[in-house]
Backbone as numpy.savetxt, mean C-alpha at the origin, in Angstrom:
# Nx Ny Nz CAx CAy CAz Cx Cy Cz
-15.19 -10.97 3.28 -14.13 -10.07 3.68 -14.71 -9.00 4.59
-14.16 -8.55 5.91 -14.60 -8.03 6.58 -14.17 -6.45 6.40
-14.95 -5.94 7.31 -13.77 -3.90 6.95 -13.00 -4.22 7.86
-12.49 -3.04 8.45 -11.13 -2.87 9.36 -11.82 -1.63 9.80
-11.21 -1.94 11.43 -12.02 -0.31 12.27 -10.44 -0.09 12.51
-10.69 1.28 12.87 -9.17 2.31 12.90 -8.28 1.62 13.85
-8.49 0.95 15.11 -7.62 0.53 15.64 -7.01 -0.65 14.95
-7.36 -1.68 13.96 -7.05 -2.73 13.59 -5.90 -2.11 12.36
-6.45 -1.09 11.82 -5.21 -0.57 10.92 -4.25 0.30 11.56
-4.07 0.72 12.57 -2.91 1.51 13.11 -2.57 0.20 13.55
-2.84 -0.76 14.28 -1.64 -1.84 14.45 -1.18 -2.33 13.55
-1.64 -2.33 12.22 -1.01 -2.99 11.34 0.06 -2.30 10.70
-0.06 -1.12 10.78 0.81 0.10 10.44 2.38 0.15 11.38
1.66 -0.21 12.59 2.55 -0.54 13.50 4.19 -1.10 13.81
3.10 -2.59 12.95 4.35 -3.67 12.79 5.68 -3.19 11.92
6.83 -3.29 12.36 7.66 -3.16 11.28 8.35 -4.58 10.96
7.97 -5.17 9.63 8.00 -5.83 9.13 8.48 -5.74 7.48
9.61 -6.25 7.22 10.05 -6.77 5.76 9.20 -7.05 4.96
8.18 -6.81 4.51 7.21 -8.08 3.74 6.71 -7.47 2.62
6.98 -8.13 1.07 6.51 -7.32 0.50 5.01 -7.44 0.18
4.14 -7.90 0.81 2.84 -7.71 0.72 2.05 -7.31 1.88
2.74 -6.93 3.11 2.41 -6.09 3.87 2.27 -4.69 2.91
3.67 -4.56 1.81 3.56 -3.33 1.48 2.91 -3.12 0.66
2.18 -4.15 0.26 1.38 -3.84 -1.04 -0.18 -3.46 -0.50
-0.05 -4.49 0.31 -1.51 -4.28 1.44 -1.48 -2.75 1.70
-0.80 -2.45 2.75 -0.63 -0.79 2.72 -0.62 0.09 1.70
-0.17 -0.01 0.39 -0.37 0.85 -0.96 -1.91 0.86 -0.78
-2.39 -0.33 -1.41 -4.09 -0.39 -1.33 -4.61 0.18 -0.20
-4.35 -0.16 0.84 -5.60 0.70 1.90 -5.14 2.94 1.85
-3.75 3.08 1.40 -3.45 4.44 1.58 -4.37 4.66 -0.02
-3.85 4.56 -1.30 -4.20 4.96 -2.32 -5.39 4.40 -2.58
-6.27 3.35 -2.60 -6.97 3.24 -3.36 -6.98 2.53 -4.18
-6.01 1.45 -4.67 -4.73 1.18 -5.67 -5.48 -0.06 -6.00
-6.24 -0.54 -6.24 -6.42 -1.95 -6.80 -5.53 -3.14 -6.82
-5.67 -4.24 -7.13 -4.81 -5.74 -6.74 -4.32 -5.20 -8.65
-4.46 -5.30 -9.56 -4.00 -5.19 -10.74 -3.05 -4.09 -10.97
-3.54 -2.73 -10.56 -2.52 -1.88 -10.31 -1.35 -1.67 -9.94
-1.26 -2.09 -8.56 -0.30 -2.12 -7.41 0.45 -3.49 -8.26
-0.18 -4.79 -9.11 0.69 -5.80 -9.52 1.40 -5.08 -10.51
1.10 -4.17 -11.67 1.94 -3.65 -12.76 2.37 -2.24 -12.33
2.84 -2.22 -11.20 3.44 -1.17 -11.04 5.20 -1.03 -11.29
5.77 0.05 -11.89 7.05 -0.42 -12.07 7.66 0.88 -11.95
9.00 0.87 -11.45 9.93 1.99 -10.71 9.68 3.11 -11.64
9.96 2.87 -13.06 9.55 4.02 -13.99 8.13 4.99 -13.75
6.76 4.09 -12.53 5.88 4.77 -12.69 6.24 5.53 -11.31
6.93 5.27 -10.72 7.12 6.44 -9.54 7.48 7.53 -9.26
7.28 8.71 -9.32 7.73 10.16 -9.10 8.42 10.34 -7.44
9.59 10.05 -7.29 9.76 10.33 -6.31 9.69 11.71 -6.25
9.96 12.42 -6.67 10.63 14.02 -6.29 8.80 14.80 -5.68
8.05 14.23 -6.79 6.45 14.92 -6.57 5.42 13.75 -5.58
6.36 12.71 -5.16 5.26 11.73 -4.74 4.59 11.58 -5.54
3.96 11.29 -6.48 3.28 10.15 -7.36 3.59 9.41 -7.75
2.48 8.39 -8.26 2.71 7.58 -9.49 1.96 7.52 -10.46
2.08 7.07 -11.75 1.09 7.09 -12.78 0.56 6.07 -12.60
């Protein structure tokens, strides 16, 4: 698996695209979020009002 240099992630940011594993891809590279995490994540863990999640 390779890294990503800054231009390869602003295009990917770019795309607007439906996909829900574009969006999951994007959770992970913004948060930090692990493949297990981001899988048991559920509406209850989201704070919209404060932006978080547990």
């Amino acid at each position: 698996m390779g890294t990503f240099r800054c231009c390869s992630f602003s295009s990917i940011t770019n795309i607007e695209v439906k996909n829900t594993i574009l969006h999951a891809f994007l959770l992970a590279i913004t948060t930090g979020m692990r493949q297990g995490e981001i899988l048991a994540l559920r509406w209850k863990d989201i704070n919209f009002e404060s932006k978080t999640s547990r």
